[in-house]
C-alpha positions in Angstrom: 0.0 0.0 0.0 1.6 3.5 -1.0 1.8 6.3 0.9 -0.1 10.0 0.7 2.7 12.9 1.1 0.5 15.8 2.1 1.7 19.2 0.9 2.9 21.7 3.1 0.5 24.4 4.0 1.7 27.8 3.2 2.9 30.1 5.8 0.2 32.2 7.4 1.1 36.0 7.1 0.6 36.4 10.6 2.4 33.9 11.8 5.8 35.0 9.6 5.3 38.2 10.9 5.0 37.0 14.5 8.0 35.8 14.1 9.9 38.9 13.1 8.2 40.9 15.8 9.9 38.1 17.9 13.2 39.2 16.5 12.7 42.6 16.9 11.4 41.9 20.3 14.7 40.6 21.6 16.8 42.9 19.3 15.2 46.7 19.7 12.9 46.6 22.9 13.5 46.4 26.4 11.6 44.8 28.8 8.7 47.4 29.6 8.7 49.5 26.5 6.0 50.5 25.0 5.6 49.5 21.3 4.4 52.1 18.3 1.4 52.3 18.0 -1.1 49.7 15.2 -0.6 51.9 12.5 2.8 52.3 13.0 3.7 49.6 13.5 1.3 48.0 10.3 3.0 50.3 8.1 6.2 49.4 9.1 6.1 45.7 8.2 4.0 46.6 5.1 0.8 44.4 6.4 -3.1 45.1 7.1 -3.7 46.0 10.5 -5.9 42.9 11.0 -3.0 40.8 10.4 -1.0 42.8 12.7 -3.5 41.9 15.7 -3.8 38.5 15.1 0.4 38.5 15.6 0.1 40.7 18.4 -2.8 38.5 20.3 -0.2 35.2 19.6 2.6 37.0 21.5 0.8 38.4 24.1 -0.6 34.7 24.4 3.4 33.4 24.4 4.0 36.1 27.5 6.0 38.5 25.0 3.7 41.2 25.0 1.1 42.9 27.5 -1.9 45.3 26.9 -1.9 47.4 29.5 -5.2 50.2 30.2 -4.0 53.5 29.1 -0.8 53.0 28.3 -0.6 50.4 25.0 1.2 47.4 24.3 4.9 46.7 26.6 7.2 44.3 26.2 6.4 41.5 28.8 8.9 40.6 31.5 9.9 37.0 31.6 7.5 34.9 33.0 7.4 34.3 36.9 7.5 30.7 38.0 4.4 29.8 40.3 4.1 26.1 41.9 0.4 24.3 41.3 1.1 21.2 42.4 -1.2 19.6 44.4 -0.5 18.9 47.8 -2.7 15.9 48.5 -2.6 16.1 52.1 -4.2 19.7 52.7 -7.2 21.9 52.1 -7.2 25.6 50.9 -6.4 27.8 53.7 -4.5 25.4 55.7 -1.1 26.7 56.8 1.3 27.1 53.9 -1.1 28.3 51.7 -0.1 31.8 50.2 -3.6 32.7 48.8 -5.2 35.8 50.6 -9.0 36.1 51.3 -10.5 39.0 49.9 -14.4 38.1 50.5 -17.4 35.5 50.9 -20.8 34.9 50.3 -23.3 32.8 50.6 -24.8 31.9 46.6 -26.3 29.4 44.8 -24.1 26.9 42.7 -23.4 27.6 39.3 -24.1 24.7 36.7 -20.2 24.1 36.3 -19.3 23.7 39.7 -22.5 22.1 40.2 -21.2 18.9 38.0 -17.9 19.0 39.9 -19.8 18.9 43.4 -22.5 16.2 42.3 -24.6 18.4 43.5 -28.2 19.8 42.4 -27.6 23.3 40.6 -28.5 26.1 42.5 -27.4 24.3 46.0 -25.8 26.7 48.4 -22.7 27.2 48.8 -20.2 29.3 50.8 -18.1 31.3 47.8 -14.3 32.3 48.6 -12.8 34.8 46.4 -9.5 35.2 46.7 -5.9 36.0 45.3 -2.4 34.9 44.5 0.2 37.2 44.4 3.9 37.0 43.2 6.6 39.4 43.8 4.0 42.0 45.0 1.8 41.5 41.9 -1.0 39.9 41.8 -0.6 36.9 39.4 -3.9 34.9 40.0 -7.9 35.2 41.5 -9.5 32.4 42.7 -13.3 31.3 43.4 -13.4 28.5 46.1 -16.3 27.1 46.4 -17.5 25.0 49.6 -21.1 23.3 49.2 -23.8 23.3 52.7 -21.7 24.8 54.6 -22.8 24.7 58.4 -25.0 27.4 60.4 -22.5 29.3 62.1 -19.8 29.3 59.1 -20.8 32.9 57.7 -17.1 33.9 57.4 -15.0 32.5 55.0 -12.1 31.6 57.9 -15.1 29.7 59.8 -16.4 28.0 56.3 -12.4 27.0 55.9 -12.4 25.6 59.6 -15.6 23.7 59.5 -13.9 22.0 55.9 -10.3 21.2 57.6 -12.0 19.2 60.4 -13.3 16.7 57.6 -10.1 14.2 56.2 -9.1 15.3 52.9 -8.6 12.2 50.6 -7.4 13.5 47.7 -7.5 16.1 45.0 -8.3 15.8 40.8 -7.0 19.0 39.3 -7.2 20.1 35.4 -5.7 23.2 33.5 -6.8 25.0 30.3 -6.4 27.8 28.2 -9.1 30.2 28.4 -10.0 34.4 28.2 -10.6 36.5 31.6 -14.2 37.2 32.8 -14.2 41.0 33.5 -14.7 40.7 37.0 -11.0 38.9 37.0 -9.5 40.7 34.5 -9.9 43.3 36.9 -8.6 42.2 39.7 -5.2 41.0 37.8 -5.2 44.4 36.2 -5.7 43.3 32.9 -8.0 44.0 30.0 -11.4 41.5 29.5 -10.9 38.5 27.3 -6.9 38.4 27.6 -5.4 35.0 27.8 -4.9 33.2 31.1 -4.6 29.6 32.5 -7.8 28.2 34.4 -6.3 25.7 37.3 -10.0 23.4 38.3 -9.5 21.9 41.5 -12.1 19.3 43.1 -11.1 18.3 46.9 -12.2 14.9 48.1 -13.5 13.7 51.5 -14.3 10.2 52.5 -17.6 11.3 51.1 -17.6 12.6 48.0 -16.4 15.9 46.7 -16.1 18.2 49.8 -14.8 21.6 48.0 -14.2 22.9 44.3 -12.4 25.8 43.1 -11.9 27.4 39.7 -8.3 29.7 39.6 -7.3 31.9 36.9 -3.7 32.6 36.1 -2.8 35.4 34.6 -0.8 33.6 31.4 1.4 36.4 30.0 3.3 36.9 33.3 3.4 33.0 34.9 4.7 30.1 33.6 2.5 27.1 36.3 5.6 24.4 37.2 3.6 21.0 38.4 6.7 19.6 40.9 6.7 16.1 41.3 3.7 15.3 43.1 0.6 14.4 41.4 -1.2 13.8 37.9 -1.7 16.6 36.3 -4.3 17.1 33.3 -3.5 19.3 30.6 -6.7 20.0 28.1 -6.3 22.1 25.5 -9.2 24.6 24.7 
């Protein structure tokens, strides 16, 4: 039986002009500069400006390049290194853990979180927000999500207590690519829709699923390292 070679595929425009910005990138910027502006910059290369986004949007996806709100389009620091491994033998909040509280409230279960609980949707919950920060910035938001939790557990420290009292058997943890909701893109200081890593945690008790959470990672600035510890699945959007 003979064999089919496929022809090549012709070079997208945008993606051979990614990779001269990359050159230029490491030749004539500096970390932090600003870039010219679209139109500059489109003239320059001698290419429509639509082209020129779609370049600019695979960069800032690689880490290269940040929008920033009223000031443009910088050249992007090298990434930071943040551990999400899983560390089967503790809950969120326990000691160790370098996330920071910022609120709580008591809501109904959204659909997503609803199929990670095994619970009905529209179940209350307690809801955690909170945030991850690395060399003073803050590099990730967070919403922890802890189903029935207990009369008496209005505060997020006294949902977290009521949850470290149960024996934690294990955790199941996936990451994808995804766009930031506004309400996050806010809190990382970045613009809606930019590209960042979603970390989906479920934490299991002796009964079930006890806790879920859903972290966003800002994926221009961190580069998630995995350790040694732990499965990790990696799904592509």
């Amino acid at each position: 039986m003979g064999t089919t070679q496929l022809e090549a595929a012709p070079e997208p425009k945008y993606w051979h002009l990614k990779t001269t910005l990359t050159e230029a990138l490491d030749n004539e910027f500096e970390v932090g500069q600003i870039l010219p502006n679209e139109r500059d910059l489109a003239a320059r290369y001698g290419v429509a400006r639509a082209t020129l986004r779609q370049a600019l949007e695979q960069l800032e996806l690689e880490g290269r390049l940040q929008r920033r709100r009223g000031i443009g389009t910088t050249v992007a620091p090298p990434r930071v290194g943040v551990d999400v491994s899983p560390a089967h033998d503790r809950w969120p909040g326990a000691p160790g853990d370098d996330w920071q509280i910022d609120g709580s409230e008591r809501v109904e279960v959204p659909a997503a979180v609803a199929r990670l609980l095994g619970r009905a949707v529209g179940c209350p919950a307690h809801l955690i927000r909170r945030t991850r920060r690395a060399h003073g910035q803050p590099v990730a938001t967070e919403e922890l999500y802890l189903p029935a939790a207990p009369a008496g557990a209005e505060t997020a420290r006294a949902a977290l207590g009521a949850l470290h009292r149960r024996e934690l058997q294990g955790q199941e943890r996936t990451v994808e690519l995804g766009s930031a909701r506004a309400e996050d893109a806010r809190r990382l200081d970045r613009l809606p829709g930019s590209p960042v890593l979603l970390v989906t945690t479920r934490y299991l008790a002796d009964d079930g699923p006890a806790a879920a959470s859903v972290a966003t990672y800002r994926a221009d600035t961190c580069r998630l390292t995995f350790g040694d510890t732990g499965a990790m699945e990696l799904l592509a959007s």
